[in-house]
TORKOL-4160 file (C-alpha; in steps of 0.2 Angstrom, whole numbers, padded with zeros to 4 digits, m for minus):
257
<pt num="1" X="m0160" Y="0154" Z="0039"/>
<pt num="2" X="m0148" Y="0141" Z="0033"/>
<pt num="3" X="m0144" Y="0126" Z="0046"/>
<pt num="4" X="m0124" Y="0125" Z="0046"/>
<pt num="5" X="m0117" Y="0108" Z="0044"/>
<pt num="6" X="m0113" Y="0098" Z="0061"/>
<pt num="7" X="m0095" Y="0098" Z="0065"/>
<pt num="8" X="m0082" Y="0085" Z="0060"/>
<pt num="9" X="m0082" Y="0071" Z="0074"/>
<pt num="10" X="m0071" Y="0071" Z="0088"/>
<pt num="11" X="m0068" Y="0050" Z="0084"/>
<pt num="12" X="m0063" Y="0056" Z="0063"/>
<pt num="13" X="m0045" Y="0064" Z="0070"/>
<pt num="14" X="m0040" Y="0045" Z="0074"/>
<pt num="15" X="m0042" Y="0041" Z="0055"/>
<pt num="16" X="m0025" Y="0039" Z="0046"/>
<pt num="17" X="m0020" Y="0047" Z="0029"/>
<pt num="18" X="m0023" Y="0030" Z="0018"/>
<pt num="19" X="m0034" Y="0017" Z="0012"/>
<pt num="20" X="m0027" Y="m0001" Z="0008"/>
<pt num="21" X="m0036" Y="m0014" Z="m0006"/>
<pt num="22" X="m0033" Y="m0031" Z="m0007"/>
<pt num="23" X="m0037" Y="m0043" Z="m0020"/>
<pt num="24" X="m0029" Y="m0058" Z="m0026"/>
<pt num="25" X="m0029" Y="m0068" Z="m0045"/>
<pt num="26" X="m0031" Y="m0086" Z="m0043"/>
<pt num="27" X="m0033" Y="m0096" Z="m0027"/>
<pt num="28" X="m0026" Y="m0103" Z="m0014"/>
<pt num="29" X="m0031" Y="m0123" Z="m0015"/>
<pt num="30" X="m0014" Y="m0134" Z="m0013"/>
<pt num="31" X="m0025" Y="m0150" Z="m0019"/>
<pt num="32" X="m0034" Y="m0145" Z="m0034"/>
<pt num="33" X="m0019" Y="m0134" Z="m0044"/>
<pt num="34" X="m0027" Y="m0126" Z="m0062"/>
<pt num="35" X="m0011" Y="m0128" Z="m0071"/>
<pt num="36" X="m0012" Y="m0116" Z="m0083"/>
<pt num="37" X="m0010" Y="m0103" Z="m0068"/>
<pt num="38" X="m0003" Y="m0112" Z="m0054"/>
<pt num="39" X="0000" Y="m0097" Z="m0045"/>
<pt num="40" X="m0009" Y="m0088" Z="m0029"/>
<pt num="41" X="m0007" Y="m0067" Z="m0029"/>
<pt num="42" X="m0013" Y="m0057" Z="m0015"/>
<pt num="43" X="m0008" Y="m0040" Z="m0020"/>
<pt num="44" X="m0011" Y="m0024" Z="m0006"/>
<pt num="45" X="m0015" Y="m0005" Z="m0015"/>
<pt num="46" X="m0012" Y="0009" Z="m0003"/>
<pt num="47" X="m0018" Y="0023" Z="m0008"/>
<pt num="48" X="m0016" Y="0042" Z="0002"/>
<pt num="49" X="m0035" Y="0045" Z="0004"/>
<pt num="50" X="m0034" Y="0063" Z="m0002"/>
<pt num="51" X="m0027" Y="0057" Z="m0018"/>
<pt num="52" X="m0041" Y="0045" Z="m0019"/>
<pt num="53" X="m0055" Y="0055" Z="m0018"/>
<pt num="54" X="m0049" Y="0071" Z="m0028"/>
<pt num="55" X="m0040" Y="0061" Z="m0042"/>
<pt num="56" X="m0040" Y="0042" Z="m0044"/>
<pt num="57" X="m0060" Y="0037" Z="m0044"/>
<pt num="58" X="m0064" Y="0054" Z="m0053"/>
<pt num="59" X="m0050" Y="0045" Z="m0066"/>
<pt num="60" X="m0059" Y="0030" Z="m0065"/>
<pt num="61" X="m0076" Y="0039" Z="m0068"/>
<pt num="62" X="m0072" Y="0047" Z="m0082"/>
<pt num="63" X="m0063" Y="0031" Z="m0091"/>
<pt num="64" X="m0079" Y="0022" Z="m0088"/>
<pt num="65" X="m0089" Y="0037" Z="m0096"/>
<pt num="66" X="m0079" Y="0038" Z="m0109"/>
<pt num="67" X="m0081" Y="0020" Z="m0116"/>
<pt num="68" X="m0097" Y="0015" Z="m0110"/>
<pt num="69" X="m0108" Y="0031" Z="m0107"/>
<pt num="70" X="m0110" Y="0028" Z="m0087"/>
<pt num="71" X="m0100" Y="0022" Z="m0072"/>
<pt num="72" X="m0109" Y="0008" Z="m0067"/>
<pt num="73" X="m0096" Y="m0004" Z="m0074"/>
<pt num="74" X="m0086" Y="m0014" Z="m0064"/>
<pt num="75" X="m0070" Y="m0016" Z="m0070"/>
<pt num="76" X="m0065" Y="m0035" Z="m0067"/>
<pt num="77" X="m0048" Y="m0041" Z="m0075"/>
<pt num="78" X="m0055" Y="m0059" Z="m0081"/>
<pt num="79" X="m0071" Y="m0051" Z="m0089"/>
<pt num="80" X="m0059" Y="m0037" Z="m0098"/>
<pt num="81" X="m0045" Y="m0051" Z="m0102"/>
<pt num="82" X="m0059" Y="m0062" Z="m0110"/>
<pt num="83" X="m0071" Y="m0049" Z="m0117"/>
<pt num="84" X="m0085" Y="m0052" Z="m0108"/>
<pt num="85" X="m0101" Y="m0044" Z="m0102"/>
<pt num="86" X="m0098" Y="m0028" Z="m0104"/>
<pt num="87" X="m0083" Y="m0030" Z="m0113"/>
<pt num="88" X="m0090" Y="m0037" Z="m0129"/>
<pt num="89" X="m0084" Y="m0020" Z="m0136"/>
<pt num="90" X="m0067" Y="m0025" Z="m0134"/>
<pt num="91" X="m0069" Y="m0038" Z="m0151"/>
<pt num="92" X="m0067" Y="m0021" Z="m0160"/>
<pt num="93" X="m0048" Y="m0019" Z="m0160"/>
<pt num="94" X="m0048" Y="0000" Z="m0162"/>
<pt num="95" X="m0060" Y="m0001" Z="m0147"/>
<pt num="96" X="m0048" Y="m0012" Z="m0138"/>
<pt num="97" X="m0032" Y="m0004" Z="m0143"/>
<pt num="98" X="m0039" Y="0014" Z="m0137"/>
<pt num="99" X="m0047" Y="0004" Z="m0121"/>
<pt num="100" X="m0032" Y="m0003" Z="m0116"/>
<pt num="101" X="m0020" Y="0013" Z="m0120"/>
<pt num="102" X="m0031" Y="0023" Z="m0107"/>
<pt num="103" X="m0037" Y="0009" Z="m0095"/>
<pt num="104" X="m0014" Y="0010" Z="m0093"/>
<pt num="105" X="m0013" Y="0027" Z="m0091"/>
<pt num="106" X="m0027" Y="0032" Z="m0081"/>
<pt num="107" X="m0018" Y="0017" Z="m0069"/>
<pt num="108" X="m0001" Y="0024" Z="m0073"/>
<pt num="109" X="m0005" Y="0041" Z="m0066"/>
<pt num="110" X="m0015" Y="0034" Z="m0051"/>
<pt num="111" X="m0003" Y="0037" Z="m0035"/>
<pt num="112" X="m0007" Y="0022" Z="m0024"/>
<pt num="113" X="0009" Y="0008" Z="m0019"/>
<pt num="114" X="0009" Y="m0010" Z="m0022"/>
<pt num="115" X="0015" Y="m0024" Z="m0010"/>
<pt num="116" X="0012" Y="m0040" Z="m0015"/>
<pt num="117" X="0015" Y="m0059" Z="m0012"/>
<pt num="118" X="0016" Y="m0072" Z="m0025"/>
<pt num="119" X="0016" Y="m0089" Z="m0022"/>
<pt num="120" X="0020" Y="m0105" Z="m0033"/>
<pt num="121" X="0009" Y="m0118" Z="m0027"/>
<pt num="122" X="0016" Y="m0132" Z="m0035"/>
<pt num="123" X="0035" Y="m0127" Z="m0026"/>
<pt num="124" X="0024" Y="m0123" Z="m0011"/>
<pt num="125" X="0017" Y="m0138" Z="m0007"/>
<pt num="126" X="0034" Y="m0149" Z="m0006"/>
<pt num="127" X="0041" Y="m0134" Z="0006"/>
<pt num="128" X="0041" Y="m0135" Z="0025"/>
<pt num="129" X="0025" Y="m0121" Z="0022"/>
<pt num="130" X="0013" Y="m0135" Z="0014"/>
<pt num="131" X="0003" Y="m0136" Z="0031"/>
<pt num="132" X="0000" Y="m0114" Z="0029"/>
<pt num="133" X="m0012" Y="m0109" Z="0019"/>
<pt num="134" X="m0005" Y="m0100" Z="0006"/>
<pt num="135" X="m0019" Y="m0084" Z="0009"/>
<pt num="136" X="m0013" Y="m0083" Z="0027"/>
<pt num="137" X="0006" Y="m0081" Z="0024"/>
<pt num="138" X="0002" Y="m0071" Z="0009"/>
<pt num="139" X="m0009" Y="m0060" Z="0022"/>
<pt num="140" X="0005" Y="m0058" Z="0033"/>
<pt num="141" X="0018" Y="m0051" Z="0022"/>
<pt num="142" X="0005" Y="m0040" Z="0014"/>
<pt num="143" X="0000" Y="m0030" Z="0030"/>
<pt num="144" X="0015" Y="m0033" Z="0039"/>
<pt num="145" X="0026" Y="m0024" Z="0024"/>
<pt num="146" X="0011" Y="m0011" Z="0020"/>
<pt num="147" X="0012" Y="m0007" Z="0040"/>
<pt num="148" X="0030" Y="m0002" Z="0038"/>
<pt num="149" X="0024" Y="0008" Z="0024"/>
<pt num="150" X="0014" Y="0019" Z="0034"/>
<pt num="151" X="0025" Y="0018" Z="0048"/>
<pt num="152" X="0036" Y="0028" Z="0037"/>
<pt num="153" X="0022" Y="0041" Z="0033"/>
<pt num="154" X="0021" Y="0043" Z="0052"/>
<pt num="155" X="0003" Y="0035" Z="0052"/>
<pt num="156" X="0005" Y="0022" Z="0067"/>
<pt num="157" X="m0011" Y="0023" Z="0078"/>
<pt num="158" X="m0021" Y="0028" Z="0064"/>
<pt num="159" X="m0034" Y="0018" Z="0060"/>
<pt num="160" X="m0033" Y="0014" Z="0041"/>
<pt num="161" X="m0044" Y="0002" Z="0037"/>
<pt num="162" X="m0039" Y="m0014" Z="0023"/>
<pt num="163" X="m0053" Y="m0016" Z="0014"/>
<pt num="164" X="m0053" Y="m0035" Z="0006"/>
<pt num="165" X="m0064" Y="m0041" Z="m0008"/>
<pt num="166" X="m0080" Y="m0052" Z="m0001"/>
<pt num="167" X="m0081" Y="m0069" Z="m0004"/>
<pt num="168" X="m0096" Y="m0074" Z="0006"/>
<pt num="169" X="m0100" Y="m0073" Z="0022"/>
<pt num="170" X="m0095" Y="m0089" Z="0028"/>
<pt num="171" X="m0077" Y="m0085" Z="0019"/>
<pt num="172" X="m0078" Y="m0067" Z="0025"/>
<pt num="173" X="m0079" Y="m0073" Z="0043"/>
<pt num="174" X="m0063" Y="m0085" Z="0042"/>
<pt num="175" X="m0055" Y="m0072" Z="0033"/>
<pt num="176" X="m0059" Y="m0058" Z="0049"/>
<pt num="177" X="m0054" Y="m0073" Z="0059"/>
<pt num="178" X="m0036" Y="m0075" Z="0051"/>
<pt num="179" X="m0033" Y="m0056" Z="0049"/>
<pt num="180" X="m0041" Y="m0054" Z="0070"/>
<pt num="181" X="m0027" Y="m0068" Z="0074"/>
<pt num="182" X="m0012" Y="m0061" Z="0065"/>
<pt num="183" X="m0017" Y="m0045" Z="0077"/>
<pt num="184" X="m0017" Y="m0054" Z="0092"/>
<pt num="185" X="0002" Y="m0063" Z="0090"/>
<pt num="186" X="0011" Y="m0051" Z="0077"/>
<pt num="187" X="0027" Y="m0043" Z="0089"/>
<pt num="188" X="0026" Y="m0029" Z="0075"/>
<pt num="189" X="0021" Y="m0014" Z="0090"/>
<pt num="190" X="0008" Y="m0002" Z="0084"/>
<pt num="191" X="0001" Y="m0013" Z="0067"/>
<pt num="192" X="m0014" Y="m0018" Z="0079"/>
<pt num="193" X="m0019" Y="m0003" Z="0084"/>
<pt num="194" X="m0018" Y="0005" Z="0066"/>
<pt num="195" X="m0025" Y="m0009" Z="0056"/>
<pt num="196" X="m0046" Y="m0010" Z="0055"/>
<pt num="197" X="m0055" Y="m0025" Z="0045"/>
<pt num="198" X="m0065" Y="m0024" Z="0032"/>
<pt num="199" X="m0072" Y="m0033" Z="0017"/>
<pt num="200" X="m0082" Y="m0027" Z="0001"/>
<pt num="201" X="m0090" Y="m0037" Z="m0015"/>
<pt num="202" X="m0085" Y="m0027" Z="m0030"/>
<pt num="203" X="m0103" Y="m0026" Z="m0033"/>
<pt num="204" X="m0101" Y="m0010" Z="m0019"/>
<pt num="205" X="m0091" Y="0000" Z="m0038"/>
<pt num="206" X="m0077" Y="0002" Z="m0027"/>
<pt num="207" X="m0062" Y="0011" Z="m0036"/>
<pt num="208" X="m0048" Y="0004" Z="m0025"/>
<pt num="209" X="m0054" Y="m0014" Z="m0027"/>
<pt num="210" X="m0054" Y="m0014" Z="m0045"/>
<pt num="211" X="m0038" Y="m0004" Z="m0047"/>
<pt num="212" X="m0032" Y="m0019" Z="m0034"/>
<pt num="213" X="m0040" Y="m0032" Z="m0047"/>
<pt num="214" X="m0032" Y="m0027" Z="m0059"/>
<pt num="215" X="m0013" Y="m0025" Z="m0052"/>
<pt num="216" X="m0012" Y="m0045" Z="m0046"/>
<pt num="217" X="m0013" Y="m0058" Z="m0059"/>
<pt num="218" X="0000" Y="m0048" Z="m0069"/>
<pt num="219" X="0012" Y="m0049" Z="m0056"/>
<pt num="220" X="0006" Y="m0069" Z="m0056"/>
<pt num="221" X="0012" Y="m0070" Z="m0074"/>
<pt num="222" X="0029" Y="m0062" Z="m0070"/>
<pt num="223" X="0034" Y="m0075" Z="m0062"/>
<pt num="224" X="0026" Y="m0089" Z="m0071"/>
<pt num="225" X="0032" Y="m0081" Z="m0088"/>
<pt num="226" X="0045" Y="m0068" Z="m0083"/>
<pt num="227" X="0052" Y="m0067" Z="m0100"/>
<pt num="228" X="0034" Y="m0062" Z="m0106"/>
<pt num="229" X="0033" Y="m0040" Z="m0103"/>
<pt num="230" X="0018" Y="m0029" Z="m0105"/>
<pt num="231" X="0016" Y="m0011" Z="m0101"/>
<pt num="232" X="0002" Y="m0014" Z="m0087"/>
<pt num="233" X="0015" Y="m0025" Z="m0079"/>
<pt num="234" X="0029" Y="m0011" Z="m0083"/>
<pt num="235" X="0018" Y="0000" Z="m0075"/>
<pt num="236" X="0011" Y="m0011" Z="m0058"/>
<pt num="237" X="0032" Y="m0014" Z="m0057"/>
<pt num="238" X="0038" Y="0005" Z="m0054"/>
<pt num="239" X="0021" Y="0004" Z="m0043"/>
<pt num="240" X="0030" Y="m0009" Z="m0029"/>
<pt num="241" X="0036" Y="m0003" Z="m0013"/>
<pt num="242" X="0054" Y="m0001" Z="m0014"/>
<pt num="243" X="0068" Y="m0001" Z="m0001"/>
<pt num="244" X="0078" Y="0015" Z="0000"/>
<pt num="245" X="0091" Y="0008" Z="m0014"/>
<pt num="246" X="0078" Y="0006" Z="m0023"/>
<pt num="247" X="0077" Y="m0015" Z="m0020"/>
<pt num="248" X="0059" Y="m0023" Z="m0020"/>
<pt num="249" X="0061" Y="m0041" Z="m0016"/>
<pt num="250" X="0056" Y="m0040" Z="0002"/>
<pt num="251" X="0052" Y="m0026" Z="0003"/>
<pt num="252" X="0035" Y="m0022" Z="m0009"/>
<pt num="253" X="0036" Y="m0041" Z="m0017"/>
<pt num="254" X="0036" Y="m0058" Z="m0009"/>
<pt num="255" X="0040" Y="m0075" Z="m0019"/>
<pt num="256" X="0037" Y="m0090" Z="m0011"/>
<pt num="257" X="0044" Y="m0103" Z="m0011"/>
């Protein structure tokens, strides 16, 4: 006689409807500024968990099967940009043009929003915000504006948990610091007690961190080129959360200073 599977747990009602990513594309050091990409990008995916799991990593899955045989690729956006590792195949231009057509609309059809913050560390530092780290301010708007976000999807309360890429335990534990911090002072009422901490490597495969990968440094070059379009930065744009007229400054996009 078949055992029937044990019932869903009581606790699993209190999860919310979403899953948010964070990544970011260069970093946050005010003293030692790489000046060919003098920016800082922490970008927040939020992604409706029932979309996630039925459509957006099967998506992923099958790009990865259908250019490398497997899906045990990890999709990193400097590896990609500069043919490495596994992307060696991208040297064959009819392989990178049809790599690049799919890799956009296999993210073009994902349904997930974008909030981001992009900082100009060279402005930054001779603003009144020099003594912030740009991470933390960058932090704040990012859960702050995806909170209202789910707020709107009547989600408060709901644990949803922001899963941030791992930097090493040391980092990891300042970063849960930070975010533990923002919790305790934010006047924002319900984001504490919808909001859960959680970091990942990439190594963990995850679908959402790399989809987060590969949304933030394009929204870095957009404001350090912003004559300079691409269809993946097209597509991360319509992506941005959007007040009701349709305005994103503020509201799914943050420049500072």
């Amino acid at each position: 006689m078949e055992k029937s599977l044990p019932g869903i747990p009581e606790h699993s009602n209190t999860f919310g409807d979403y899953i948010i990513y964070v990544d970011e594309s260069g970093d946050h050091s005010l003293t030692d500024i790489n000046p060919e990409f003098p920016i800082f990008v922490l970008a927040f995916c939020l992604f409706k968990v029932s979309d996630y799991t039925s459509k957006i990593v099967p998506a992923i899955q099958n790009f990865k099967f259908k250019f490398f045989g497997h899906d045990m690729v990890i999709l990193h956006e400097r590896e990609i940009r500069k043919s490495e590792g596994p992307f060696k195949l991208l040297f064959d231009k009819a392989v990178r043009t049809a790599f690049y057509e799919n890799l956009n609309r296999t993210i073009n059809e994902a349904s997930f929003k974008v909030v981001a913050c992009v900082i100009e560390k060279y402005k930054y530092r001779t603003t009144g915000y020099r003594d912030d780290s740009p991470y933390r301010v960058a932090m704040e708007f990012g859960l702050e504006r995806a909170y209202y976000e789910l707020q709107s999807k009547g989600q408060t309360g709901k644990k949803t948990f922001v899963v941030f890429e791992s930097r090493g335990k040391k980092e990891d534990a300042g970063l849960e610091l930070e975010f533990r911090r923002l919790m305790d002072r934010t006047k924002i009422i319900g984001m504490p007690e919808t909001f859960e901490f959680l970091t990942a490597s990439k190594k963990t495969n995850s679908s959402g961190l790399q989809l987060a990968d590969m949304v933030a440094r394009p929204l870095g070059l957009h404001v350090l080129r912003p004559g300079q379009s691409n269809r993946a930065l097209d597509i991360i744009m319509e992506k941005l959360r959007r007040s009701p007229q349709g305005e994103v400054n503020g509201w799914g996009l943050k420049l500072l200073p």
